[in-house]
C-alpha positions in Angstrom: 42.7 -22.3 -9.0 41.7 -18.7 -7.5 40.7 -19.3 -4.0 36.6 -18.3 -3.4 36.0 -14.3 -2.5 33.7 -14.6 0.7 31.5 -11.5 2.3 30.7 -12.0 5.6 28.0 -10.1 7.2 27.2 -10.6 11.3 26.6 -7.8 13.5 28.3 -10.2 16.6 32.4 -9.9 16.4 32.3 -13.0 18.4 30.6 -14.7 15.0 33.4 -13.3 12.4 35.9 -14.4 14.8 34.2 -17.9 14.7 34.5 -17.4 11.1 37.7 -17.0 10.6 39.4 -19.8 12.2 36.4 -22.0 10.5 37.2 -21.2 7.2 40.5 -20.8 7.2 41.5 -22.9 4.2 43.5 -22.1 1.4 40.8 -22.3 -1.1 38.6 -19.2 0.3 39.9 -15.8 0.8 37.4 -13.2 3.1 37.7 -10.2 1.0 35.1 -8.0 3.1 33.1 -8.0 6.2 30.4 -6.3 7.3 27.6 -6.0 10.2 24.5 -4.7 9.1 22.0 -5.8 6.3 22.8 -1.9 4.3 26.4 -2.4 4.4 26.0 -5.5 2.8 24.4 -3.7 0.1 26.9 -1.9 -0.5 29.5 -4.2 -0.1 27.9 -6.5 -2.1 27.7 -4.4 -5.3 31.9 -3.2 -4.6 33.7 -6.8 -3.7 31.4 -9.0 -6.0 32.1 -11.7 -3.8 31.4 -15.5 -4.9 29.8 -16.4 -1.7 28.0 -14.2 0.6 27.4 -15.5 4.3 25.2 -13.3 6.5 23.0 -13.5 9.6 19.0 -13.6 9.3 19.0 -10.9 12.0 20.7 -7.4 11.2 20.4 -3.9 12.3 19.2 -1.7 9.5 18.2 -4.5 7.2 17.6 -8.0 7.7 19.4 -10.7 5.8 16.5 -11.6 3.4 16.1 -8.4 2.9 19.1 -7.8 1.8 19.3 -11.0 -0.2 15.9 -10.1 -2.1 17.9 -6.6 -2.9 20.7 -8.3 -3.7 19.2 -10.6 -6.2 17.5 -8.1 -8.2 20.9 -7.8 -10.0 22.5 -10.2 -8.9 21.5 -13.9 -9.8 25.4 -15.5 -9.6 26.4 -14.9 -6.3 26.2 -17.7 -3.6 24.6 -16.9 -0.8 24.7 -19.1 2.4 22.3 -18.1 5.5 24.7 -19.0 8.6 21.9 -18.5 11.5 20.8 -19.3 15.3 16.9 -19.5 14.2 16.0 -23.5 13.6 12.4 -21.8 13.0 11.4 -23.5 9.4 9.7 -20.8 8.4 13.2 -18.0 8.4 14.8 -21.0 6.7 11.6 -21.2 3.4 11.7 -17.9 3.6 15.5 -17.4 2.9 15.3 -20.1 0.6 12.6 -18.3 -1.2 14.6 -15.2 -1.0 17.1 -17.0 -3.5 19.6 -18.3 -1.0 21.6 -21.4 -1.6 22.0 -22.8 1.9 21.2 -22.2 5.3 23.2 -23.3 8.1 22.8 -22.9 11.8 25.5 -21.3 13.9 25.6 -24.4 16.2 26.7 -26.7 13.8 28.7 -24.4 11.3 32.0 -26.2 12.4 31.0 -29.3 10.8 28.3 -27.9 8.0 29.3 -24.2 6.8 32.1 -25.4 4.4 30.2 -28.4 3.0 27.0 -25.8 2.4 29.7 -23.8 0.6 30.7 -26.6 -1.8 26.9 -27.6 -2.2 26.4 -24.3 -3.2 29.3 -23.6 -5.8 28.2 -26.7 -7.7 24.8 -25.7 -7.8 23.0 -27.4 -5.4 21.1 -26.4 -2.0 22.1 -27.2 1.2 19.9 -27.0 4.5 21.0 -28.5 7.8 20.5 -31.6 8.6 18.5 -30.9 11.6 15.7 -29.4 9.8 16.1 -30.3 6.5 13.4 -32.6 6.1 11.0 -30.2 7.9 12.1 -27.3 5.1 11.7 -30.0 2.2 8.2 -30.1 3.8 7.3 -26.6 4.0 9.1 -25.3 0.7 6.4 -27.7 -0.9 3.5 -26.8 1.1 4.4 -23.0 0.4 4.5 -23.3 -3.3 1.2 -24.8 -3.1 -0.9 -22.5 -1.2 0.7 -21.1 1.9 1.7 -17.2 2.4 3.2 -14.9 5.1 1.5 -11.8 6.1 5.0 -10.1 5.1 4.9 -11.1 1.6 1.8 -9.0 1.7 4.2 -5.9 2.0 6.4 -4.5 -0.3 10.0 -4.6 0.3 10.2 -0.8 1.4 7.6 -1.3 3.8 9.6 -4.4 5.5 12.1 -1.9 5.7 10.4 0.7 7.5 8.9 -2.1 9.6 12.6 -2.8 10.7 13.6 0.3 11.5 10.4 1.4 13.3 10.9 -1.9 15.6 14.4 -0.6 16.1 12.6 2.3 18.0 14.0 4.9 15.3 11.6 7.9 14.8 9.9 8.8 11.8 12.4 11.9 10.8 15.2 9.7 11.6 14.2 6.7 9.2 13.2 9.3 6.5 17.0 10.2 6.5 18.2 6.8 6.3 15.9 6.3 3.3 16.2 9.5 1.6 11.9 9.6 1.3 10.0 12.4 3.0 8.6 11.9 6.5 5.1 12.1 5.5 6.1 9.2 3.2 7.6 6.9 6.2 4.0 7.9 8.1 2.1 6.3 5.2 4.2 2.9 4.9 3.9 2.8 8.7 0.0 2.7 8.5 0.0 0.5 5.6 2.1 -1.9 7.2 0.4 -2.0 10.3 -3.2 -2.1 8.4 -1.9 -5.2 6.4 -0.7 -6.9 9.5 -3.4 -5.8 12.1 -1.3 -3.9 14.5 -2.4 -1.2 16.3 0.0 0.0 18.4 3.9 0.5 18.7 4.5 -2.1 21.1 2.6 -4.6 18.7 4.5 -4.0 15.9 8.1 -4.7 17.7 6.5 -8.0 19.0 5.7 -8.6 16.0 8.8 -8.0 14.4 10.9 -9.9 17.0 8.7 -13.0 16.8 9.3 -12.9 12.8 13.7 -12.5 13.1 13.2 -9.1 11.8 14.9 -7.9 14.9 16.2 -9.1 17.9 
């Protein structure tokens, strides 16, 4: 039996390192890794990995992020959320996102490889320590409950992310290949939807919600 093809996406070396020695086992094989949410993209699309393992919080693109742009064609892959936030609501919202586990970096020693198995065979893991709490608030979600992001579209999260990264307008209409005057527009919509007014409000804003450090 072919080992598993694993992508690994953290932008901390110390993390892949950690990585490394915890999964190594003949039965997986790390064909790539990478350390922001657009490389992942990319690499994504080239390796066609099995499993994909990445961080919530990236440069360039957060993890959901990337997994929603991921699964657009992509419904196969495995993807396992391997994490420091224990906040329920990243974990619903990766979940949501189409993940198929979510692990937290403080227990990855003794969860990240069963999460892998869980997810191979079809199943969802969530860490123990919170798993009851996310059973909780997937439910409540489905029912009636919605984040002001899912109010945005997904290339106005981006430009959210890159604006709290303190890039300038020019330089995030070169990363997305869109005009400048189109970046200026998504930046007022986004902080219209979510009742910002200000620059410093909006990277508060982002780092309280993981979408940057």
């Amino acid at each position: 039996m072919k080992p598993l093809r694993l992508l690994l996406a953290d932008d901390h070396d110390i993390v892949i390192e950690g990585l490394r020695r915890v999964l190594d086992h003949p039965d997986f094989e790390i064909a790539g890794v990478v350390n922001d949410g657009r490389s992942l993209l990319r690499a994504a699309q080239d390796i066609q990995p099995d499993i994909i393992i990445t961080d919530v919080t990236m440069p360039l693109l957060n993890g959901i992020e990337a997994v929603r742009e991921i699964r657009k064609n992509d419904r196969n892959v495995r993807i396992i959320f391997l994490t420091m936030h224990p906040d329920v609501t990243f974990a619903t919202e990766a979940l949501a996102a189409g993940a198929s586990g979510y692990v937290l970096k403080n227990s990855a020693g003794e969860e990240l490889v069963t999460a892998i198995r869980a997810a191979m065979k079809g199943n969802v893991y969530v860490a123990r320590s919170i798993a009851e709490a996310v059973k909780h608030a997937a439910s409540s979600r489905a029912k009636s409950w919605r984040s002001p992001l899912d109010k945005l579209t997904s290339r106005q999260r981006e430009v959210l992310q890159l604006l709290a990264e303190g890039l300038h307008v020019k330089e995030i209409a070169s990363k997305l290949h869109v005009s400048p005057r189109t970046v200026e527009f998504h930046k007022y919509r986004v902080m219209d939807e979510l009742g910002l007014r200000t620059g410093a409000e909006l990277a508060r804003y982002a780092a309280r919600h993981g979408i940057v450090t």
